[in-house]
N, C-alpha and C positions, 0 to 999 in steps of 0.2 A: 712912440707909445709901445707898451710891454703889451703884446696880444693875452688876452685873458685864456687863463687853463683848467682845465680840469683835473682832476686828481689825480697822481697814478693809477685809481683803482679802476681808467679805464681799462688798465689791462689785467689778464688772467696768467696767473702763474701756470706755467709748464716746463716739467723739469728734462735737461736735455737727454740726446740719446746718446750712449756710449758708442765716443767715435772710434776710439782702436782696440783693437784684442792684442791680448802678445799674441805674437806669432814665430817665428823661429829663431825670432832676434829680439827675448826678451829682456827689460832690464829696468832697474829703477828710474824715472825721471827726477831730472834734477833743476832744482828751482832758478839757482844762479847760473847769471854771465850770458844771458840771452845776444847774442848777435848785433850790433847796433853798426847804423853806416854813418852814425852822424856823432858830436864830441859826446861823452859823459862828464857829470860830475864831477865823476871820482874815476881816472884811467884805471881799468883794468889791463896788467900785463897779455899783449895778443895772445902768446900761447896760453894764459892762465885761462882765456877766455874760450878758447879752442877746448880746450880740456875738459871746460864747465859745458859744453853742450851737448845736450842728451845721446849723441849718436855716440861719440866718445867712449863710453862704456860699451859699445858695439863693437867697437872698431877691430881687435882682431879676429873675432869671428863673422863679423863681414868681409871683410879681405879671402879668411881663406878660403868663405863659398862663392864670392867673384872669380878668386884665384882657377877656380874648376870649372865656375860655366861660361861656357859661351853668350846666352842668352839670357836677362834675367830681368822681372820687375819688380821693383822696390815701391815700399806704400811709404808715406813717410809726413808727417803735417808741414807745411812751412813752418819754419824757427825748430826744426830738430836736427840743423843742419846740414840735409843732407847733400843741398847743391853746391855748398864752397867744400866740403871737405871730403866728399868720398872721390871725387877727382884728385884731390892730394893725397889721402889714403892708396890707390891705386899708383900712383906715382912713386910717392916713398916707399912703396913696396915691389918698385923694378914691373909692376904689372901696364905692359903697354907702353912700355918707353921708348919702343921701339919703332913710335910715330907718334900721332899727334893725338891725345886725347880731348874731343871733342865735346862740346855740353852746350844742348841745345835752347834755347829761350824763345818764348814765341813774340815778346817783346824787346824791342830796343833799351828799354830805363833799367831795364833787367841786366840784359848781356854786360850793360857796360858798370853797371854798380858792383854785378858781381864781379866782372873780372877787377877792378878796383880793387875791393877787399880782400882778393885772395891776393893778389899782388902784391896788397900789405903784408898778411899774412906769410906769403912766403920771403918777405924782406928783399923781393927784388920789381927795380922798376918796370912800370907797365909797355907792353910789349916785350918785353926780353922773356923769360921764362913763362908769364903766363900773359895773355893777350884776348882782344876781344876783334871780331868784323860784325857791325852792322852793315844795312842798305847805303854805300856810298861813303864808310867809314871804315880802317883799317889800318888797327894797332897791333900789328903781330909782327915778328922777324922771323930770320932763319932759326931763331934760338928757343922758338916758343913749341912747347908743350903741352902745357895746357891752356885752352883755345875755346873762349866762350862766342857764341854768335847765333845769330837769329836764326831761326828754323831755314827761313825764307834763304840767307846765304850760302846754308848748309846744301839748300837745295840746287844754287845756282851754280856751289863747284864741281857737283857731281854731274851737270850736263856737260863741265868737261874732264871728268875723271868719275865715272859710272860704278868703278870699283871702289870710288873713297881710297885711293892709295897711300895718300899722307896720313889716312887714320889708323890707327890701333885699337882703340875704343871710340863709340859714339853714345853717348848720353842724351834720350832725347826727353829734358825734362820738362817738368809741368805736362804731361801727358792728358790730363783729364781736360784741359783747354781744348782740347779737338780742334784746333787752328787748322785751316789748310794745306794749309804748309806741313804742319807734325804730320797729319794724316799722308799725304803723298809719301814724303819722307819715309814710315816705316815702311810701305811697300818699295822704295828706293834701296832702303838699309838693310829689306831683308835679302834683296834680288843678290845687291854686293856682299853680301854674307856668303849665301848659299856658293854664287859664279868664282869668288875667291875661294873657297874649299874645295871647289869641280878642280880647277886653275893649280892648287896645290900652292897656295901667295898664302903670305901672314896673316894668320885665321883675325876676323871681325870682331872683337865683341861688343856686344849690345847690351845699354842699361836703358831700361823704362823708368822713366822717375814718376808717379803720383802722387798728390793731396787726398785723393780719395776711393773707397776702400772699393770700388765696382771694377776693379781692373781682371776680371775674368777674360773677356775680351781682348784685352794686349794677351795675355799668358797664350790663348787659345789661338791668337792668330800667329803667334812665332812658337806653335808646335809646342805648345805644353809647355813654356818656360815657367819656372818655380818663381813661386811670389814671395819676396822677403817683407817682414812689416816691420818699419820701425818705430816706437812710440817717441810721439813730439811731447813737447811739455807744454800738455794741456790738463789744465786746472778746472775744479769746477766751472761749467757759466751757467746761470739763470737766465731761461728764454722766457720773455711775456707777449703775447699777443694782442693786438686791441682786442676789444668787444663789439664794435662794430666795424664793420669796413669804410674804408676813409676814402670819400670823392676826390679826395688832393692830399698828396703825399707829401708834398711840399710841405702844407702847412702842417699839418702831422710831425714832420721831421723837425719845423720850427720849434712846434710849442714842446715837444716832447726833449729837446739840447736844453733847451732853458728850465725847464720841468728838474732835469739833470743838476742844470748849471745853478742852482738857487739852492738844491739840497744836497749834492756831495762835496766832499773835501777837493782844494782845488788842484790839488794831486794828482785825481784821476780825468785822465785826457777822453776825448768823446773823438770815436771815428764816423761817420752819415756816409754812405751808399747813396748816391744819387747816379744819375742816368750820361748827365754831358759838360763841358764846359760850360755854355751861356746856364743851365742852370746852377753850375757851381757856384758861377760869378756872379747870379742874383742873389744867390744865395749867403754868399760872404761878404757882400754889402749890407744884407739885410740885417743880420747876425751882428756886423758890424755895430752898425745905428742903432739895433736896440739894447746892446752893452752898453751903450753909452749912457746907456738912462736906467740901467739898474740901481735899486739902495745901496745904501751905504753895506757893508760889511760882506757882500757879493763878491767872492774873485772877479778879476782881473780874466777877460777873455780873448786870446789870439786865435785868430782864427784864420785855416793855411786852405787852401784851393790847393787840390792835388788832382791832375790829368795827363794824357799824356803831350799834349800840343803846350803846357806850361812848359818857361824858360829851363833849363837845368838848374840854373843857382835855386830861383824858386822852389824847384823839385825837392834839391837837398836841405832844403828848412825843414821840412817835417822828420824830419830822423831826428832834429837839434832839440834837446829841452826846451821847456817854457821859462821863461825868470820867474823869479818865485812869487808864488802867491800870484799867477797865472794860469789857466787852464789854456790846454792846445784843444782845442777842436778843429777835427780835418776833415773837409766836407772833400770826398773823393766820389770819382769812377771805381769800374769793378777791376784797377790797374792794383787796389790794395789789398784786393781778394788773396793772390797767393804769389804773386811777382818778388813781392817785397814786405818784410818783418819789419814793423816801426811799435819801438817800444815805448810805455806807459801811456796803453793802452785799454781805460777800464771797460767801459761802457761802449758798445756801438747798439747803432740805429738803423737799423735796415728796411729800407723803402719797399724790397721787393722787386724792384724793375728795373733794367739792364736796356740801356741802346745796341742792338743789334744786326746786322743786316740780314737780309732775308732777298732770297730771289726768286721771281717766279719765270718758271721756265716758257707756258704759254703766251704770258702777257710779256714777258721781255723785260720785266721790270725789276730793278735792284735797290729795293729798299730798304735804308737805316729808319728802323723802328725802334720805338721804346715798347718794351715786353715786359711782361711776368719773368722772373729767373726761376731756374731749376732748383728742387730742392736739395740736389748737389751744392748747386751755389747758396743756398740758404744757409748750409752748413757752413761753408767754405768762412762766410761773411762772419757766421757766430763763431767760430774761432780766433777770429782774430781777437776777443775779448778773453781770452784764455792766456795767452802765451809767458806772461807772468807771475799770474797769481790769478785768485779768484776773480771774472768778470761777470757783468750781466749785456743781453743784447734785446734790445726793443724790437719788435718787428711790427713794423706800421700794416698790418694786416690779420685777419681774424685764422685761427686755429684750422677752421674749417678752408679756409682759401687757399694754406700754408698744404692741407691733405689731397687737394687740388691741382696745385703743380707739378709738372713733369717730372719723371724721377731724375733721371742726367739732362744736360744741355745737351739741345739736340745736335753734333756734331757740323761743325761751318762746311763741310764738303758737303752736307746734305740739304743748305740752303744758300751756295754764293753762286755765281756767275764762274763755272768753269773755262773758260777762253783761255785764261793765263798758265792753266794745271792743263790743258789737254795739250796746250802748246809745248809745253815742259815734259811733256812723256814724250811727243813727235823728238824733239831735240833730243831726248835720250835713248834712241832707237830702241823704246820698249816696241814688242812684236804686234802685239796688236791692241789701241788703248782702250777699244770698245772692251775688252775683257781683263784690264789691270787689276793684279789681287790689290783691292782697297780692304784697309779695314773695317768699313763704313761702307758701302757700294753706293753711289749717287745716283739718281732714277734714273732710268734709261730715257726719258724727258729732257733733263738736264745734261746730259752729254752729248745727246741728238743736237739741242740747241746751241750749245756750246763749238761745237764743230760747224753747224749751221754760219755761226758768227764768224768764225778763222777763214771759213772760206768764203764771204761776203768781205773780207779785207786782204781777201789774197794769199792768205799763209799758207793755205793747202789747197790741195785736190784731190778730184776721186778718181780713181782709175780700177776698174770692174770691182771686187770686194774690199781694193785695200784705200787707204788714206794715207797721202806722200805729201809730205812737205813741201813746201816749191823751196826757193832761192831768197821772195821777198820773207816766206815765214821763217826762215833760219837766220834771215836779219834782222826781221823782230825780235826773235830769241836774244838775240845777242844784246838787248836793253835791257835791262832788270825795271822795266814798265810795264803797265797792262798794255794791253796787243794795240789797243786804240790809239795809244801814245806814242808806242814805238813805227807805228803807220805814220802817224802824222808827223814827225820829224823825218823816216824817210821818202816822204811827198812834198816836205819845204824844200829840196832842189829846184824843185818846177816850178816852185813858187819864189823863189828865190826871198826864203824868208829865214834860212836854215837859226842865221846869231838870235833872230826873236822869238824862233819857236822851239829853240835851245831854253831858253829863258824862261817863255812863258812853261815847259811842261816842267823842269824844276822847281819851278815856285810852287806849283802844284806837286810835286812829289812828298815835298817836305809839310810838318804840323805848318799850319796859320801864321806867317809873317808877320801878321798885323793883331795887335794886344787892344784888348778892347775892355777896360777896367770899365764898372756900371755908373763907378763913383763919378766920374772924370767925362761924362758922355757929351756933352759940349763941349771939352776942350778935344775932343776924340773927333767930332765932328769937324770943327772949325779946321783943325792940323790935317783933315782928309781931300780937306775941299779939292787942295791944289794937284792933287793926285787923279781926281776920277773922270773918266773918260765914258762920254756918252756911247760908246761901242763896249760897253760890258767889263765885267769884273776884271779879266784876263789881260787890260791892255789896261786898266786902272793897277795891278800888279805888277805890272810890265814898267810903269811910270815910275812906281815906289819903287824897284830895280834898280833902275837907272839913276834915279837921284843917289840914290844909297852907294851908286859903285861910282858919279862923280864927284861924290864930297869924299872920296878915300874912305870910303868904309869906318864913317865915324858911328861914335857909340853914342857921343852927346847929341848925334841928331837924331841917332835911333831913341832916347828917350823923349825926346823932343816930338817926335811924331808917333810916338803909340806906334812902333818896330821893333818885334823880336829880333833885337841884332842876333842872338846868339844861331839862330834862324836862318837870317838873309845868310849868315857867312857861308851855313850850310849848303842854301842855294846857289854859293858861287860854287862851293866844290863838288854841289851834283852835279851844274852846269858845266865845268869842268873836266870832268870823268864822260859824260852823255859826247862834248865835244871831240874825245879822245878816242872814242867810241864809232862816231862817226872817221874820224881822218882816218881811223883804219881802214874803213872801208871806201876808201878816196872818194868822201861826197865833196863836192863842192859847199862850202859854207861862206852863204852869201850873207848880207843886209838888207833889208827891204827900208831901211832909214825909215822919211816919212812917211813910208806908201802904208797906210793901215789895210787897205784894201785886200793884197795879196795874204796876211798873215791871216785875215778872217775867212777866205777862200779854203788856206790851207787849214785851217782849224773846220772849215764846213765837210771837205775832202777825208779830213780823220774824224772826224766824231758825228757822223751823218746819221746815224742810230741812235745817238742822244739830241735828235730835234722833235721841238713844240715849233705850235704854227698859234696865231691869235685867233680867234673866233668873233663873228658876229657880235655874238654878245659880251665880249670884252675877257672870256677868259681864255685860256690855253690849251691844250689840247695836243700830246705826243703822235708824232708824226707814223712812230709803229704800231701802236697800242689806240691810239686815241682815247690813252689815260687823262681825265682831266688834272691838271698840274695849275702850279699857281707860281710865282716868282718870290725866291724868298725875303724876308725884310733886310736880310744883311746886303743884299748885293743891289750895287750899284742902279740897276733898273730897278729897282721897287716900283719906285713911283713913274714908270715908263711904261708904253704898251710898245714896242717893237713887234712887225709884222712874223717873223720868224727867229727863233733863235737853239743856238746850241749849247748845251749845258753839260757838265761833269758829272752828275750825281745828284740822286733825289732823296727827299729828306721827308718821311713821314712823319708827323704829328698830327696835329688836328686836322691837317690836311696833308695833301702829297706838296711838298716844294721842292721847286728845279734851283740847287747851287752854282757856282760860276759859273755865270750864263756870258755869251758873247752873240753878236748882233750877227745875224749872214741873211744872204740874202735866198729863200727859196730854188732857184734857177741851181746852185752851185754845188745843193744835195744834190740837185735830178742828175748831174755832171758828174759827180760821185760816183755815183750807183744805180744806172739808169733803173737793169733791170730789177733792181730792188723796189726802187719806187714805181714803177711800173705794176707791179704786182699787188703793191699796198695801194696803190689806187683803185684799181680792177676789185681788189677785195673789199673797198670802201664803197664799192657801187652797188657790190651784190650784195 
């Protein structure tokens, strides 16, 4: 059934705000040749297409004022090209050749698309002249120069090279994302700027890349660096608002695609902003079924789920045309906000609301929430209905709610779980991390609790005002995991579990293994059965593992079972690298075969701080917080009450839910950490 609609004229015209000024990089935008990762039509010749985008007309008067600063931030819209080609602009121009110029992404689907494209672009294969590292991936050689890679890896060679000495440039773009990782980074990038000039080594330069125009902030923290602005090619859009505020955006976003899909040409493609996977995935069944039953003379609707835990092949369908007399509508995360430019794009739909995490430092609690977005990212979203030609953008919320929201995203160092960044300043013998120049400062709450945590797992100590690292926290460092991870693999010695908790933290490291179509949810079930283990998620993943690594790493089983192969393989070569990792450090790596026992002990040993206990009255209750928690519907125990258990990660919605959860037994925390729980009881009395 076609849900019944209302008219457009729930919504109220408002005309947008002028996103860019020239600034000292003015110049005409130009309509053709937009950027595509995926086939066209009609090929455009690379370089004809390089040529056609807007920055191009820039180009040697950016180079000369690169050529002279040291420091500098660029404003620039996504699709004005400025992340594939002012990296090869600096190169063709002998600037920085003299190491490795680097460009930073805060996402993986990013690093490696882009390094792709230019790859193309410079007509040589990937890894040789230009190359990508993500987390556990790495395509570069001796030969690469330009070198795209995730904030996060940028951050992990500098704990062993403080100077950045293979760089010559560092590019750290998508700046306005305030990822953790970016934030650390610039105070990383400006230390090695400055200590290489004291040093008299090959001066640093620094480029800030932004989407958006509030970059006072970067200029100001690296000492008055000059702001260049480049105009993208952006065309009219028309923003409307409801007129009243919507109790469910869901459905808002439904009726308002089909509202779309019934009156425009089938030309223009529809983008939707939604929050997560499972809702994308309901969503694109939904969309599905009721295309199926539109009138006669109604295009033809595809419709693509874009996230980032989707397979890669699936990923690169959405850059691909629709056949004709097709609409694409692509029901994305906020991964389409500024990552990546996907053309024939008229219309978006913007829900408003972003999954986020959020940490509170008293309560101990790390929660992914769905939020209101920042009116940064309101813009960010209406742009992408620009990037061709005239677009319009719906926004599933009233005028008044839009004057409401925060003017930036509030920056991720100022609401995640520090443990992993305070660890990573110790490792980089910054002098003292209580007072690291941040460009964001995190509350002196959240760095107290933060260290709080490193030293309840052993990484540090205190010794009269200062904080020193021991021996076990500089081999945490040495995992590219959070500290809790890195703990509990080197505590499977003892437990002699090292090959299965090798296994199980990989699966966890990497998106979702396991594909979970809405269409298909009986054949999903039934294909699960033989997989799950009454001892929790983690040893039900551990199963799908093993099966997957004794049938030879087939692919027709992984479709057979609703498994991201592209995924598990990942899994082998995280497991792989973490393995390699460890012989360096001559652990012993044992098996615990069929002892489940020992690996739930060593999982109680590392993740003691993420335990519920069951309550009287049947619900949960976190063992630090005595947050009531509930068990999620994806995981294996739903339908079980387990006395205690430990869990990954909590997931807010209508309520708090604890994700892969594993069975332990109370006694093996208090083993853990005696005086930990010792305290949290004592506090539970008073």
């Amino acid at each position: 059934m076609i849900p019944a609609y209302d008219t457009m004229s729930q919504y109220s015209y408002h005309p947008p705000a002028k996103r860019f000024k020239p600034g000292s990089l003015p110049f005409t935008p130009n309509r053709r040749g937009t950027m595509q990762l995926g086939p066209r039509k009609q090929p455009v010749p690379m370089e004809q297409q390089r040529r056609s985008l807007p920055i191009y007309q820039a180009r040697a008067q950016l180079i000369g004022q690169l050529r002279q600063l040291e420091t500098a931030v660029i404003i620039g819209e996504t699709g004005s090209g400025k992340t594939t080609q002012i990296p090869q602009y600096l190169y063709e121009a002998s600037i920085g050749r003299q190491g490795i110029i680097g460009v930073t992404q805060p996402r993986r689907v990013a690093a490696i698309s882009l390094a792709t494209r230019v790859s193309e672009e410079r007509k040589t294969e990937l890894s040789k002249l230009v190359g990508y590292t993500v987390r556990f991936e790495d395509f570069t050689s001796e030969e690469t120069r330009i070198k795209f890679l995730t904030d996060g890896m940028l951050l992990r060679e500098a704990i062993g090279d403080p100077l950045m000495c293979k760089y010559s440039v560092v590019i750290l773009d998508e700046a306005h994302e305030r990822t953790v990782h970016t934030d650390v980074l610039f105070g990383v990038v400006k230390m090695a700027q400055k200590k290489r000039k004291e040093l008299g080594k090959l001066p640093l330069k620094v480029i800030i890349m932004s989407a958006t125009m509030d970059v006072d902030l970067f200029s100001q923290y690296f000492n008055g660096a000059p702001v260049l602005y480049l105009e993208g090619r952006q065309h009219p859009i028309q923003v409307y608002y409801t007129k009243q505020s919507q109790s469910d955006y869901l459905q808002a976003a439904l009726i308002t695609v089909f509202q779309i899909h019934q009156e425009a040409p089938a030309s223009h493609d529809i983008l939707v902003f939604l929050t997560g996977q499972e809702e994308i995935e309901a969503m694109t069944k939904t969309c599905r079924d009721i295309a199926k039953h539109l009138p006669d003379g109604c295009p033809q609707m595809t419709v693509m789920p874009l996230y980032a835990s989707l397979p890669h092949s699936q990923q690169l369908r959405v850059f691909q045309n629709a056949p004709k007399d097709h609409r694409k509508v692509i029901l994305s995360t906020n991964i389409a906000e500024t990552s990546i430019t996907i053309t024939g794009i008229k219309y978006v739909v913007d829900t408003g609301m972003v999954k986020a995490k959020k940490y509170n430092s008293e309560s101990g609690l790390e929660v992914l929430a769905v939020q209101r977005v920042s009116k940064a990212q309101a813009w960010q979203r209406t742009g992408r209905a620009g990037r061709e030609d005239s677009g319009i953008c719906y926004r599933l919320y009233t005028e008044d709610e839009f004057e409401k929201l925060e003017k930036m995203t509030l920056p991720e160092i100022q609401r995640c779980n520090l443990a992993s960044v305070m660890l990573q300043l110790l490792v980089l013998r910054v002098p003292n991390i209580l007072t690291f120049d941040f460009v964001s400062k995190p509350s002196p709450d959240s760095i107290r609790a933060a260290i709080d945590q490193l030293d309840l797992l052993g990484a540090l100590e205190r010794k009269e005002d200062q904080i020193i690292l021991t021996s076990l926290g500089r081999k945490m460092a040495a995992f590219p995991l959070e500290p809790k991870f890195s703990k509990t693999i080197l505590l499977s010695p003892k437990f002699h579990c090292t090959e299965e908790i090798l296994t199980i933290v990989a699966l966890l490291s990497v998106d979702s293994i396991l594909h979970n179509p809405p269409a298909k949810r009986d054949e999903v079930q039934a294909a699960r059965k033989k997989f799950i283990s009454s001892e929790g998620d983690h040893f039900t993943l551990l199963n799908v593992f093993r099966a997957f690594k004794n049938l030879g790493k087939n692919k027709e089983w992984c479709r057979e079972n609703f498994v991201n192969g592209r995924n598990m393989m990942l899994v082998s070569e995280v497991r792989s690298q973490l393995r390699d990792i460890c012989i360096k450090m001559s652990m012993p790596i044992e098996s615990s075969r069929t002892d489940t026992r020992n690996i739930r002990q060593c999982l109680a040993h590392g993740l003691f701080m993420n335990a519920a206990e069951l309550q009287p009255d049947g619900t949960y209750t976190t063992v630090e917080t005595h947050q009531p928690v509930a068990i999620h519907p994806s995981s294996v125990l739903f339908h079980c009450k387990p006395a205690c258990v430990v869990y990954n990660e909590l997931l807010h919605t209508s309520k708090c839910y604890m994700r892969d959860l594993c069975v332990v037994d109370a006694d093996w925390l208090f083993e853990a950490a005696p005086e930990y729980f010792r305290r949290k009881l004592k506090s539970a009395k008073n």
